[in-house]
Short mmCIF file of the C-alpha atoms (twelve columns), coordinates in Angstrom:
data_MODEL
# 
_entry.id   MODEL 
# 
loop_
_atom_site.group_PDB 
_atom_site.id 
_atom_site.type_symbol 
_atom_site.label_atom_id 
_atom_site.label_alt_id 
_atom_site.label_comp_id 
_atom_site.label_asym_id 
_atom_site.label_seq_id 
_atom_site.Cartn_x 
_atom_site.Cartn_y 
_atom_site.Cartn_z 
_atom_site.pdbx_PDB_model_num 
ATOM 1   C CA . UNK A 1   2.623   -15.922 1.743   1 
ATOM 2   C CA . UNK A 2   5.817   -17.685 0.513   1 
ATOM 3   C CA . UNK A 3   7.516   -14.387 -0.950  1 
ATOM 4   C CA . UNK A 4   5.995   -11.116 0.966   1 
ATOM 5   C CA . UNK A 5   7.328   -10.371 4.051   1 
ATOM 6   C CA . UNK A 6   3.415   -9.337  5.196   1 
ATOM 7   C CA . UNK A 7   0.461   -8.497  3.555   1 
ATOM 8   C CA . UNK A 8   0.412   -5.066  0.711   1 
ATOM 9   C CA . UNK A 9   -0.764  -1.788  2.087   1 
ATOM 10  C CA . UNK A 10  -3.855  -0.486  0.063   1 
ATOM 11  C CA . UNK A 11  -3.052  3.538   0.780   1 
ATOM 12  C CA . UNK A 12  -5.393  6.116   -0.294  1 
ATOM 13  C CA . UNK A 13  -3.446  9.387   -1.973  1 
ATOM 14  C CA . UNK A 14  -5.899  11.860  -3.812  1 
ATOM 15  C CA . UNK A 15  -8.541  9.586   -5.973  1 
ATOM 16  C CA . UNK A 16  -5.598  6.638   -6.414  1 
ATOM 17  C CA . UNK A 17  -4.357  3.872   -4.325  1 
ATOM 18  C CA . UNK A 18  -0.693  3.272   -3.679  1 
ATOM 19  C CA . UNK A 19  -0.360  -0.450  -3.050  1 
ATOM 20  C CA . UNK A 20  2.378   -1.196  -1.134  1 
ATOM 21  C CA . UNK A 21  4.702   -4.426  -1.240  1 
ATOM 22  C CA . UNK A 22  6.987   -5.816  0.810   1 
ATOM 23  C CA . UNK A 23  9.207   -8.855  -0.471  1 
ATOM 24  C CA . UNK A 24  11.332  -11.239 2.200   1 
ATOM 25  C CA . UNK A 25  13.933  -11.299 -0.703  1 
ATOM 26  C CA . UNK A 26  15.344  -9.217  -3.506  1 
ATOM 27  C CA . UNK A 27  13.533  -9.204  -6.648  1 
ATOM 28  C CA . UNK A 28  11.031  -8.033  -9.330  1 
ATOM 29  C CA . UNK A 29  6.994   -7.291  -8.886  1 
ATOM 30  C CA . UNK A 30  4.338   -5.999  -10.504 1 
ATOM 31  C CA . UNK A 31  0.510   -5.984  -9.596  1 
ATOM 32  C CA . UNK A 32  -2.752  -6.516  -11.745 1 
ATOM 33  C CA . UNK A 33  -5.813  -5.357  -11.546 1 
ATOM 34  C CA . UNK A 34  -8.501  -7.116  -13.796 1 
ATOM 35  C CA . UNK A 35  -6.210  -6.249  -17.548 1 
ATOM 36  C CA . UNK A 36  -4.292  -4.109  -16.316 1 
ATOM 37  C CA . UNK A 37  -0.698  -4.345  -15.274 1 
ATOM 38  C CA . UNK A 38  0.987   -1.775  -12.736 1 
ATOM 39  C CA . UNK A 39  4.431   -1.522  -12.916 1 
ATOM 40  C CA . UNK A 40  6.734   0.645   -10.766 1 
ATOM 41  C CA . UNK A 41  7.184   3.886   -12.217 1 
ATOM 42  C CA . UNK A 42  11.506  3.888   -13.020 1 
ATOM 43  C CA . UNK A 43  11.884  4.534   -16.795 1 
ATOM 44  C CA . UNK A 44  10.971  1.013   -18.190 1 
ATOM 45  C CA . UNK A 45  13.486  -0.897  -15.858 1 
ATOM 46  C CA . UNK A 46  11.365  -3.370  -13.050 1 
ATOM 47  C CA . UNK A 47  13.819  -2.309  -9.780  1 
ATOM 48  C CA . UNK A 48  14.888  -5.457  -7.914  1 
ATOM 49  C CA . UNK A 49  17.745  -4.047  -5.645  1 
ATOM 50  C CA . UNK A 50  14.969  -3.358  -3.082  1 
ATOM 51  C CA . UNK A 51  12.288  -5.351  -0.868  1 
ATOM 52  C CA . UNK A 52  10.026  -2.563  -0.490  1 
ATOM 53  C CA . UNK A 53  7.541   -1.834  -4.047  1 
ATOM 54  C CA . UNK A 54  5.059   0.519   -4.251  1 
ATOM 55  C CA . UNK A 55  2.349   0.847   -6.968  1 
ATOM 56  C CA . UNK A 56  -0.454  3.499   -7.981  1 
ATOM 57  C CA . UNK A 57  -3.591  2.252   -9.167  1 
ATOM 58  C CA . UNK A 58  -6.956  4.730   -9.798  1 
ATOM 59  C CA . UNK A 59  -9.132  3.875   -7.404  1 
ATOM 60  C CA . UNK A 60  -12.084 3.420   -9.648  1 
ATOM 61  C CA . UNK A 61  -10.459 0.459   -11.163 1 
ATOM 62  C CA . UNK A 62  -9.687  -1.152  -7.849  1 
ATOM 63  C CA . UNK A 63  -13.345 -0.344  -6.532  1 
ATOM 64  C CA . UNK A 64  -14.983 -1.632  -9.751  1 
ATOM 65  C CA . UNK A 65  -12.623 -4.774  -9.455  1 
ATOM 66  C CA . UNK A 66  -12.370 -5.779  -6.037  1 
ATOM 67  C CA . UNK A 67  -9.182  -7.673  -6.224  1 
ATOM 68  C CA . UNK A 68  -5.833  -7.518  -7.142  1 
ATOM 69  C CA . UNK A 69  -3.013  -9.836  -8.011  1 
ATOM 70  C CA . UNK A 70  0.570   -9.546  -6.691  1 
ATOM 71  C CA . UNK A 71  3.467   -10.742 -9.159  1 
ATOM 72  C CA . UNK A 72  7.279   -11.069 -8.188  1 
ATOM 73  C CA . UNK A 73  10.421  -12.666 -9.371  1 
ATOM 74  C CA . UNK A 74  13.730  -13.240 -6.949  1 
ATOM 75  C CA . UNK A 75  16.618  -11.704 -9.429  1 
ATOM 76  C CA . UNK A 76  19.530  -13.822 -7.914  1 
ATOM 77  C CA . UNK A 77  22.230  -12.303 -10.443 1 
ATOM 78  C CA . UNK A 78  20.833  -8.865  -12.617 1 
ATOM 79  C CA . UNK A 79  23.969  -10.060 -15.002 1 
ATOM 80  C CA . UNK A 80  24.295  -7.620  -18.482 1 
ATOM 81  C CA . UNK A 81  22.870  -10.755 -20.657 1 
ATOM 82  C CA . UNK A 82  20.630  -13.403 -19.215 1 
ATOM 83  C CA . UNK A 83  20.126  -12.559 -15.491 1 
ATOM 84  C CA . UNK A 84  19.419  -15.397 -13.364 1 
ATOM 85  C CA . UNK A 85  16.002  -15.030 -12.051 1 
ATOM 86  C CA . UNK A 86  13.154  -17.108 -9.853  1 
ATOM 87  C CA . UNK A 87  9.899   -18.389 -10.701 1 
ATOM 88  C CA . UNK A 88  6.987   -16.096 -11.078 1 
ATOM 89  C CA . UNK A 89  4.649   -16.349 -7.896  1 
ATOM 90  C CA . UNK A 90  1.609   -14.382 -7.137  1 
ATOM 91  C CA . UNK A 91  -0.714  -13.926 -4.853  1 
ATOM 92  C CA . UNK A 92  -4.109  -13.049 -5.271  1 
ATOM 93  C CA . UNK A 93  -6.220  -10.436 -2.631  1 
ATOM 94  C CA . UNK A 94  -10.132 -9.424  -2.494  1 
ATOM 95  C CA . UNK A 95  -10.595 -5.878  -1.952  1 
ATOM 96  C CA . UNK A 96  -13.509 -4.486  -0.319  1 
ATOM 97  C CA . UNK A 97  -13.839 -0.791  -1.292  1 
ATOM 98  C CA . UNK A 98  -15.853 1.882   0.997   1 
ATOM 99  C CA . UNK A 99  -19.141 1.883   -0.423  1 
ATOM 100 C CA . UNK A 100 -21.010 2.747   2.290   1 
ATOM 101 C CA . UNK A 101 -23.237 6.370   2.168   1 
ATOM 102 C CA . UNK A 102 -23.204 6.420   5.959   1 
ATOM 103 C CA . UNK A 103 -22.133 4.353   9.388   1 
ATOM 104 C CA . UNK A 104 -18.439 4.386   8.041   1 
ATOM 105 C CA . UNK A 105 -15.864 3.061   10.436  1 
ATOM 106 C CA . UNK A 106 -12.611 4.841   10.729  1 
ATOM 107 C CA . UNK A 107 -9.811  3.502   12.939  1 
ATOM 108 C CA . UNK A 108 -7.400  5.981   13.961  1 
ATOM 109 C CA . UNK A 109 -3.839  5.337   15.788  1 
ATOM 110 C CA . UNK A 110 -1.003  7.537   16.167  1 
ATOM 111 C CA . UNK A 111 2.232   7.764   18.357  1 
ATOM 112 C CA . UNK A 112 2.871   3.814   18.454  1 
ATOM 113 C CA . UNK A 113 6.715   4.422   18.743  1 
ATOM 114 C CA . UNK A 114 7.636   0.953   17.845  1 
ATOM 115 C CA . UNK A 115 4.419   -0.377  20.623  1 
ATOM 116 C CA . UNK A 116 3.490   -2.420  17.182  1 
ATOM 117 C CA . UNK A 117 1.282   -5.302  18.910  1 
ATOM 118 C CA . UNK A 118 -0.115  -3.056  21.461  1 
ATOM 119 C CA . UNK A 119 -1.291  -0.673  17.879  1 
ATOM 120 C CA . UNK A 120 -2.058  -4.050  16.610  1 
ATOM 121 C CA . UNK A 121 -4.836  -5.409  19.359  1 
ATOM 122 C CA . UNK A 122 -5.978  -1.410  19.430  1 
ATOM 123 C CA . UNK A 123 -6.994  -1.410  15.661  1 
ATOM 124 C CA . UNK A 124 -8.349  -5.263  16.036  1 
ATOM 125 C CA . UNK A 125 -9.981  -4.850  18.815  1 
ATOM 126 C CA . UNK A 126 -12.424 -1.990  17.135  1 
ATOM 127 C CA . UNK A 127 -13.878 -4.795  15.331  1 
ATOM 128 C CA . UNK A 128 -14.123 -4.609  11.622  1 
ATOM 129 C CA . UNK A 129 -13.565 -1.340  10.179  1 
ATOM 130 C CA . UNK A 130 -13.288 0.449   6.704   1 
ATOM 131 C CA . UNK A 131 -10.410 2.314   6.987   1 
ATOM 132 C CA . UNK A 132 -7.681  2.180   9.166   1 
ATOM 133 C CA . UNK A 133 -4.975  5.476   9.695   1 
ATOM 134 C CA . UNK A 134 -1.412  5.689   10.906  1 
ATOM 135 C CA . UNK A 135 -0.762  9.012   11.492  1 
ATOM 136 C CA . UNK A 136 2.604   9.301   12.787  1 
ATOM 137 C CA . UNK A 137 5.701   8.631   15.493  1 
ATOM 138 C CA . UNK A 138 5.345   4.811   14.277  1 
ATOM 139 C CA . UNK A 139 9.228   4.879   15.816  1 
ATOM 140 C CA . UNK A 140 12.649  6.233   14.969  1 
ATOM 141 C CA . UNK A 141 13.698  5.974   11.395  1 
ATOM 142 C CA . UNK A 142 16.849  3.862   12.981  1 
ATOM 143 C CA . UNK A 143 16.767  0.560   10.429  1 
ATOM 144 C CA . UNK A 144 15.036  -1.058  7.729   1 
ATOM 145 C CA . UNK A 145 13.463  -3.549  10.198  1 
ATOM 146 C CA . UNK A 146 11.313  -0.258  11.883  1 
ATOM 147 C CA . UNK A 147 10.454  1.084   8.563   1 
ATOM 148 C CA . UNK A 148 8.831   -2.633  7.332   1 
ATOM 149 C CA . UNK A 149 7.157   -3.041  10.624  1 
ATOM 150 C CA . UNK A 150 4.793   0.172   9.379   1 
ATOM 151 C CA . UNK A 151 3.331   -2.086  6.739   1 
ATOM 152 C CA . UNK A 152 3.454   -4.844  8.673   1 
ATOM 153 C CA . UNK A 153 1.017   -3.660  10.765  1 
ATOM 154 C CA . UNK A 154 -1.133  -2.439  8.493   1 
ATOM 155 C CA . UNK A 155 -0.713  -5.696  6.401   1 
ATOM 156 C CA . UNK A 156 -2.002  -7.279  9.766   1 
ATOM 157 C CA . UNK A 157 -5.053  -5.089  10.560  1 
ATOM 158 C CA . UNK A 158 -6.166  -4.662  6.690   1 
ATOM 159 C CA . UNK A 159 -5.262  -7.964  5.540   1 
ATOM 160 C CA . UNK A 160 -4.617  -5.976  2.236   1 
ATOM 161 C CA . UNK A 161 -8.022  -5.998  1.859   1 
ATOM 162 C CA . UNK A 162 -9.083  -2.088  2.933   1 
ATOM 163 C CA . UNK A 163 -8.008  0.997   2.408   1 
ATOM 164 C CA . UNK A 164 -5.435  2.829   4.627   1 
ATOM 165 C CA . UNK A 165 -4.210  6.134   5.471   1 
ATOM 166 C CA . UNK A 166 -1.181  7.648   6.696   1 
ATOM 167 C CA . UNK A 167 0.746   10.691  7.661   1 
ATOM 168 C CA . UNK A 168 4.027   11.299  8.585   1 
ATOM 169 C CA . UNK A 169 5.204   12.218  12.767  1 
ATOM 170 C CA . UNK A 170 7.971   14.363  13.497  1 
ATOM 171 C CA . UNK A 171 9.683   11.609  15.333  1 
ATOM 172 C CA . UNK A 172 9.563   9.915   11.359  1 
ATOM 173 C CA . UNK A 173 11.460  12.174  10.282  1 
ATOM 174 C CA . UNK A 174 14.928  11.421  12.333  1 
ATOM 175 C CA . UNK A 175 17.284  8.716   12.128  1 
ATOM 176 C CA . UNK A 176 19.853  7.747   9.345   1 
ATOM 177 C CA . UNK A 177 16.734  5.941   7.194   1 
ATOM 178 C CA . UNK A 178 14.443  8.795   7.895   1 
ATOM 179 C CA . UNK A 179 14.779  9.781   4.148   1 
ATOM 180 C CA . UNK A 180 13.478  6.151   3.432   1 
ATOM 181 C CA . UNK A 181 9.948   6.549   5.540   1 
ATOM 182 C CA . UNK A 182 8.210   8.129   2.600   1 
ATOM 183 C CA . UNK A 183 9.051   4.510   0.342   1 
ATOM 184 C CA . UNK A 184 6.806   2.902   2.683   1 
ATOM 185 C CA . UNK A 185 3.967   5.273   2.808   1 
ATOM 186 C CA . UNK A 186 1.796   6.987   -0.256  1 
ATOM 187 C CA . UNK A 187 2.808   10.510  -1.186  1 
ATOM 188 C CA . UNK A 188 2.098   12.629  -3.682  1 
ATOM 189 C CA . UNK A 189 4.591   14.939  -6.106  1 
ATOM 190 C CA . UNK A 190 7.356   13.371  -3.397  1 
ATOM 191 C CA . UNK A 191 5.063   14.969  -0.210  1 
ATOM 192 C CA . UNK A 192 3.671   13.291  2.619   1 
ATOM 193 C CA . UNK A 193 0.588   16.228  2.456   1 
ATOM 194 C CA . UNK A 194 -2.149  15.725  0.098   1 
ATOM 195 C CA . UNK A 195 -6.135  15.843  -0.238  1 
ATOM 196 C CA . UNK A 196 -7.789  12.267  -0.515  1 
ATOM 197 C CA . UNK A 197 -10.883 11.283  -2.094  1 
ATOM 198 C CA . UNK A 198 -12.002 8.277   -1.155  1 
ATOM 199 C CA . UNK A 199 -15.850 6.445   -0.844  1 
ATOM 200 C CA . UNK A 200 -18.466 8.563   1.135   1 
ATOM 201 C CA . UNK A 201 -15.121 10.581  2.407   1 
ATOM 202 C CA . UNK A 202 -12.971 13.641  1.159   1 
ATOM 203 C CA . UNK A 203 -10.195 15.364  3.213   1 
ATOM 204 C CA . UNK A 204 -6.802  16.370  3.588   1 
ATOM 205 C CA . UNK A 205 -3.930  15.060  5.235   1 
ATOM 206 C CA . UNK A 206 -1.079  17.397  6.444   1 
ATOM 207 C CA . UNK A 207 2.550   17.122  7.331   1 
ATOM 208 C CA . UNK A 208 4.089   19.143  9.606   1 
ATOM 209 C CA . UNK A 209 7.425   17.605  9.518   1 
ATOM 210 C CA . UNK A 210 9.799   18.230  12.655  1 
ATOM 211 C CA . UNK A 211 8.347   20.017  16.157  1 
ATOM 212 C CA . UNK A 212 11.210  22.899  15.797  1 
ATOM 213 C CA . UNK A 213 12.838  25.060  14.199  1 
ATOM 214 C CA . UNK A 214 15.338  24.249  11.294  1 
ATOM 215 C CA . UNK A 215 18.697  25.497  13.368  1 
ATOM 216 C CA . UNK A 216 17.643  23.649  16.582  1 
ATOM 217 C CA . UNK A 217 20.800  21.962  17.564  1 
ATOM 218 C CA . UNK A 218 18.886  18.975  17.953  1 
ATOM 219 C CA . UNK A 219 18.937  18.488  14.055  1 
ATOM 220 C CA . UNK A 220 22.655  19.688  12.792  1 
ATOM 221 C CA . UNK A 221 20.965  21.380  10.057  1 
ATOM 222 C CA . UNK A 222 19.783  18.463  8.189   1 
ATOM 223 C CA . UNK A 223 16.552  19.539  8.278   1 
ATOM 224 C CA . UNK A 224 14.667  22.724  5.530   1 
ATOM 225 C CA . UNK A 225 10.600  21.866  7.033   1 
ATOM 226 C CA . UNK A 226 10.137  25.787  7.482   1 
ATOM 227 C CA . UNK A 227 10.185  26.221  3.949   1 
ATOM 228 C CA . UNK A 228 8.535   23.054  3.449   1 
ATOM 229 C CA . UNK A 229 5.432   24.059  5.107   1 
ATOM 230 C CA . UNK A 230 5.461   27.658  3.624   1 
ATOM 231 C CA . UNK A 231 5.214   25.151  -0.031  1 
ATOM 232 C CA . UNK A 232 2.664   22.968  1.764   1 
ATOM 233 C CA . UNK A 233 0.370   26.279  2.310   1 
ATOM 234 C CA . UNK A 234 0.785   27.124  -1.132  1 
ATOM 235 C CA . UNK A 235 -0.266  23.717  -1.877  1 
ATOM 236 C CA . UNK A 236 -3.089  23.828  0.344   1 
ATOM 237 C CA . UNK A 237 -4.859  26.960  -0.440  1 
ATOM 238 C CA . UNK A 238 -5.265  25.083  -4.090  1 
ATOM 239 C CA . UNK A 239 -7.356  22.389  -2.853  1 
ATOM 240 C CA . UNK A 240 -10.986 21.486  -3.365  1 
ATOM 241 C CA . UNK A 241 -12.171 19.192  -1.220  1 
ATOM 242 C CA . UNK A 242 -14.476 16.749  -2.911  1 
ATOM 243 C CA . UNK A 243 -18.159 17.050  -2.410  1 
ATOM 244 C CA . UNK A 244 -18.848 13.944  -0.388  1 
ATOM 245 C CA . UNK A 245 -20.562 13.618  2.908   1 
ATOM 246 C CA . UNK A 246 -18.313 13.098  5.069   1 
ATOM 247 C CA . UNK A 247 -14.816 15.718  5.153   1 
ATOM 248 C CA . UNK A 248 -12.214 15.741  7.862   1 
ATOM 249 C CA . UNK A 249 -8.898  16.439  8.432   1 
ATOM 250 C CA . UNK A 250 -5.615  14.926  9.546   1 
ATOM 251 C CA . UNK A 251 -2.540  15.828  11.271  1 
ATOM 252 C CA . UNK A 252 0.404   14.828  13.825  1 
ATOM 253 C CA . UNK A 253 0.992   17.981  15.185  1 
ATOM 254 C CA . UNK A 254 -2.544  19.667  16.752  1 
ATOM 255 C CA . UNK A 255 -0.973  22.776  15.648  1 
ATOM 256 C CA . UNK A 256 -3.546  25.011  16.837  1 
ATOM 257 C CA . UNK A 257 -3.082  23.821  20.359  1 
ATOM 258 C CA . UNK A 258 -1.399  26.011  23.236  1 
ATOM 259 C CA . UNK A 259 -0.028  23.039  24.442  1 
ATOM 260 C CA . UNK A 260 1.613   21.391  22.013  1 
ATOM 261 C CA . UNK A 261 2.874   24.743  20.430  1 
ATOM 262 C CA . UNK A 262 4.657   26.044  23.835  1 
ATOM 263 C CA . UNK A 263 8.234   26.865  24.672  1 
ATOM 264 C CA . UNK A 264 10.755  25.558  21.882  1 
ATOM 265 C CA . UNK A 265 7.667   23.825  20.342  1 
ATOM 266 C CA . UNK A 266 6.231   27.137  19.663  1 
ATOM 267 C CA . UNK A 267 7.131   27.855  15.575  1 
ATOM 268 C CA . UNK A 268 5.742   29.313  13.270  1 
ATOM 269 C CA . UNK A 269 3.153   30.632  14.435  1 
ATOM 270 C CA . UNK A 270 1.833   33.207  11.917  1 
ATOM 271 C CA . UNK A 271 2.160   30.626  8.862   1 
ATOM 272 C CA . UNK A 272 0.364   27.687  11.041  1 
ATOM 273 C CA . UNK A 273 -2.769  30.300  11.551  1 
ATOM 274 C CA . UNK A 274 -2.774  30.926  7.692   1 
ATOM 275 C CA . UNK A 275 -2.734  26.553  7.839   1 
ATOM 276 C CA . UNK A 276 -5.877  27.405  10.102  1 
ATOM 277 C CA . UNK A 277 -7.701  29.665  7.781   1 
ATOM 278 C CA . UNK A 278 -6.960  27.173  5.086   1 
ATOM 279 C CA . UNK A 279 -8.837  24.319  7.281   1 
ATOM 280 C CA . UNK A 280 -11.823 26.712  7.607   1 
ATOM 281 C CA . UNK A 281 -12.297 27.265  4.235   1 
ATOM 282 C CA . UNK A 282 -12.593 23.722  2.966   1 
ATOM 283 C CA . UNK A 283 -15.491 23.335  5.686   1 
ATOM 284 C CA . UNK A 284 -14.203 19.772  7.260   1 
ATOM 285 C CA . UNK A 285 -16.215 18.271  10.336  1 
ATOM 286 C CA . UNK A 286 -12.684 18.019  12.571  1 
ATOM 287 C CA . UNK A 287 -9.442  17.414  12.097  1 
ATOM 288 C CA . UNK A 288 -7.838  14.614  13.708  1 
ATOM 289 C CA . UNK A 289 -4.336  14.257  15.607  1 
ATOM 290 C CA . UNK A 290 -1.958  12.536  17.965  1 
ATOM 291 C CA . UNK A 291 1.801   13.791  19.403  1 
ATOM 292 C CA . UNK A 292 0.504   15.100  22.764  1 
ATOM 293 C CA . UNK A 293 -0.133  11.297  23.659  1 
ATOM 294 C CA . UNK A 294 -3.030  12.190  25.895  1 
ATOM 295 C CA . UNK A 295 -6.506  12.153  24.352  1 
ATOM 296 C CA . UNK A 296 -8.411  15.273  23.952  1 
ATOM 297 C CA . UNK A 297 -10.910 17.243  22.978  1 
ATOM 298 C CA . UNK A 298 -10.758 20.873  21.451  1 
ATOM 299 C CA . UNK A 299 -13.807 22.224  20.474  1 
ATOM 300 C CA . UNK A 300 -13.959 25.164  17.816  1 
ATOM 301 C CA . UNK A 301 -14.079 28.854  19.112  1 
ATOM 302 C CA . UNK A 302 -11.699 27.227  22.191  1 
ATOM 303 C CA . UNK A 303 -10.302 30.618  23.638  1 
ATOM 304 C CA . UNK A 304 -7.374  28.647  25.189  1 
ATOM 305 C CA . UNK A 305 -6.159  27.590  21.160  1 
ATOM 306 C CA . UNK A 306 -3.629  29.155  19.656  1 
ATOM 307 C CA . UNK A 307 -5.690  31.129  17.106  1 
ATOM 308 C CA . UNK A 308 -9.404  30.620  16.386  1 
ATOM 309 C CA . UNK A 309 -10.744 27.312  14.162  1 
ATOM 310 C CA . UNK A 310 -14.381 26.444  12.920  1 
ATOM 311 C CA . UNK A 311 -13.717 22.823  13.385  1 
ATOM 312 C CA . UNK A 312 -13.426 20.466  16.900  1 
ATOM 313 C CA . UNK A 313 -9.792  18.852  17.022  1 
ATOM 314 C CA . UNK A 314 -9.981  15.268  18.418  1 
ATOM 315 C CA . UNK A 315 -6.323  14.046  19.955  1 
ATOM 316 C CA . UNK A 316 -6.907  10.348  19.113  1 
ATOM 317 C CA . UNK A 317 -4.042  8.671   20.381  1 
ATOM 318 C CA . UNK A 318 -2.422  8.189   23.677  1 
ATOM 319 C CA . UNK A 319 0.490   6.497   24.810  1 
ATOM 320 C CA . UNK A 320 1.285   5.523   28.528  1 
ATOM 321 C CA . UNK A 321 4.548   3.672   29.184  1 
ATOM 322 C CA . UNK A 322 5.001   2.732   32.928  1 
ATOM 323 C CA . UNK A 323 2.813   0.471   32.879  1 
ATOM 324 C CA . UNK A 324 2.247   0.262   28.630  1 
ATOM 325 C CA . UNK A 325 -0.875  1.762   27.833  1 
ATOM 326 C CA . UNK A 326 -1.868  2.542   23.717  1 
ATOM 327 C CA . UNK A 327 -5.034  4.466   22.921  1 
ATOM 328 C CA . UNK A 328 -6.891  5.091   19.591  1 
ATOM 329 C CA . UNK A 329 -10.020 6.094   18.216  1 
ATOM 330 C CA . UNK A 330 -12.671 4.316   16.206  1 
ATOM 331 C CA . UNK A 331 -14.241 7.306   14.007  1 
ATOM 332 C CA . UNK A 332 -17.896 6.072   13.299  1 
ATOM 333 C CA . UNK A 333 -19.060 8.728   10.403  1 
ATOM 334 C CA . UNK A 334 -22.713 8.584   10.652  1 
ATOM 335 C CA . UNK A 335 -25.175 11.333  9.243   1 
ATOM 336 C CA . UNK A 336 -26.654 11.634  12.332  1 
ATOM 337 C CA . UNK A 337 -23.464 12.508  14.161  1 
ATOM 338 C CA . UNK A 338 -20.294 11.203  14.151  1 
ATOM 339 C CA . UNK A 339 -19.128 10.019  17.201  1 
ATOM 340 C CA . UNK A 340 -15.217 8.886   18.655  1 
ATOM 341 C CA . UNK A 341 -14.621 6.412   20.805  1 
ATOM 342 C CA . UNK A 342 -11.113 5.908   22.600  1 
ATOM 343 C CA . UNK A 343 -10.425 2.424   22.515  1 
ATOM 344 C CA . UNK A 344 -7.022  1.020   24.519  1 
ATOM 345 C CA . UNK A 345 -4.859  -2.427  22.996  1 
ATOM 346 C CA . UNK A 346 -6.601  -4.116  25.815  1 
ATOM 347 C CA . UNK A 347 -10.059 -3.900  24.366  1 
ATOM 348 C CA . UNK A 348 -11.707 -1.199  26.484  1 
ATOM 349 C CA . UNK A 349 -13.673 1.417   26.317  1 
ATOM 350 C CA . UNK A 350 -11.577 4.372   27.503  1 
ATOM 351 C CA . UNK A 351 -14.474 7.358   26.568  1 
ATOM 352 C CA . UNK A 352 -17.495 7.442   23.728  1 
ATOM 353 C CA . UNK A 353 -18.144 11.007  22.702  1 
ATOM 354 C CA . UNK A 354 -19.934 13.235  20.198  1 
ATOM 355 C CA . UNK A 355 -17.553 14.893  17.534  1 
ATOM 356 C CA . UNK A 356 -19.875 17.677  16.957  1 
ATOM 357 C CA . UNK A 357 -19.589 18.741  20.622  1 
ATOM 358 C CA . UNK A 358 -17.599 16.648  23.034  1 
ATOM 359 C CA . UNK A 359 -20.321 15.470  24.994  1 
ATOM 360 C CA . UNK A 360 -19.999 12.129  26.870  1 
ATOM 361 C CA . UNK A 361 -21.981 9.560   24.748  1 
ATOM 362 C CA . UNK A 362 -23.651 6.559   27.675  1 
# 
């Protein structure tokens, strides 16, 4: 790859893309799609003090396209006249948009807490997918080196050529760099929540930001998420999902369970049912999780939840330590009935259910 430190990040945010970049040195970079040149939105200067680049391209151009070029330039010495600059290099990648109408396959992982190759055989060993999601705890926000190894992986499972998807864990949010997590992820208006548009699929993505409250000695009072959320609800109650055929929804924090939202976990809880009632309304097949790191099963009308919800909740990520044990979900979206199946990094079959109801699939 000569000059990128692994292969972009194609990351769906509303109806764009947000390709991410990731240089092994300092320097300039730019990306083209067909005519079109993307630059990096900072007031006409290209930024080079930085080895992380991020770029939003619609996604119609991308789909119609198919490929994309990456540019960059190492900028040895930004001096006030003539800087001393590399070469321009570039790379060129296919990109293979979802254009399927049905039998779409979705790999989900969450809570990897830095277990990248074990998240790395989970997600390959699904076979080939469409989409691939990181939704959360991908580690401590503790150096640069933890944030890069986020695209990394993806770089490694999409090969830059698929879309991705990810939200933001409550463990992302700690650690001196944890202001840094959103450069390396797609956001939108500066928020890791947003609804996404993207091939047969429409949904929304939420962010529940830490697991307590704001004056938990835990966090020094660095943190403001309870007002955060109460914006994210406003947010929220705005959106119209797309009318597409296949609508789900994403988040860390299963916030409607009694078990993750017990003891000091429990926050909230009258503005996290109003989050509920939100859910309901855009009419979504399930919403999708992780943070427990046991897999599970919640189906709607549960009387054990937290408050009620007109959607199943699929936990779709474990994580075992003693010995290491990583669990995701391949999401097949079919018309007939979409189905999970909890795949571990060592290529087997944990459990093959129905998302509609739960019910063991042979």
């Amino acid at each position: 790859m000569e000059f990128l430190y692994c292969d972009p990040s194609v990351m769906v945010v509303r109806n764009s893309y947000d390709i991410i970049v990731n240089t092994l040195e300092e320097g300039v970079c730019y990306v083209k799609v067909g005519r079109k040149t993307y630059h990096e939105n900072n007031s006409g200067i290209m930024p080079s003090v930085t080895l992380v680049h991020k770029f939003r391209v619609p996604q119609k151009v991308l789909d119609e396209k198919k490929e994309y070029i990456v540019f960059y330039k190492a900028v040895y010495d930004r001096k006030t006249n003539f800087p001393e600059v590399g070469k321009l290099l570039k790379k060129k990648y296919t990109f293979r948009p979802i254009e399927k109408s049905d039998d779409v396959k979705v790999f989900y992982t969450a809570d990897i807490h830095c277990f990248w190759e074990e998240a790395e055989k989970c997600a390959l060993g699904a076979g080939k997918i469409d989409m691939y999601i990181v939704n959360g705890d991908f580690g401590e926000s503790s150096s640069y080196d933890n944030l890069r190894m986020l695209n990394r992986l993806i770089g490694n499972v999409t090969k830059g050529e698929i879309p991705s998807l990810v939200g933001r864990g409550n463990h992302d949010t700690r650690g001196k760099l944890a202001e840094k997590v959103t450069d390396y992820m797609a956001t939108y208006d500066g928020h890791a929540y947003f609804d996404f548009s993207v091939g047969p699929i429409a949904g929304v993505i939420f962010d529940c930001g830490e697991d307590k409250y704001d004056n938990h000695p835990e966090y020094r009072s660095l943190n403001f998420f309870e007002q955060y959320r109460k914006d994210e609800l406003k947010f929220m109650r705005k959106v119209k999902l797309a009318d597409k055929p296949f609508k789900f929804a994403v988040c860390h924090i299963p916030f409607m369970s009694a078990t993750a939202m017990s003891g000091q976990f429990d926050i909230m809880g009258d503005l996290y049912k109003e989050w509920g009632k939100t859910v309901d309304k855009m009419g979504v097949e399930f919403m999708i999780c992780g943070h427990t790191h046991r897999i599970d099963y919640i189906p709607d009308g549960d009387k054990k939840d937290k408050f009620p919800h007109a959607y199943p909740v699929i936990v779709g990520s474990e994580l075992r330590t003693d010995p290491t044990l990583l669990i995701g979900t391949l999401v097949t979206l079919s018309k007939k009935g979409s189905v999970a199946t909890f795949i571990s990094h060592d290529g087997k079959v944990v459990r093959k259910i129905s998302i509609a109801d739960g019910k063991k699939i042979d």
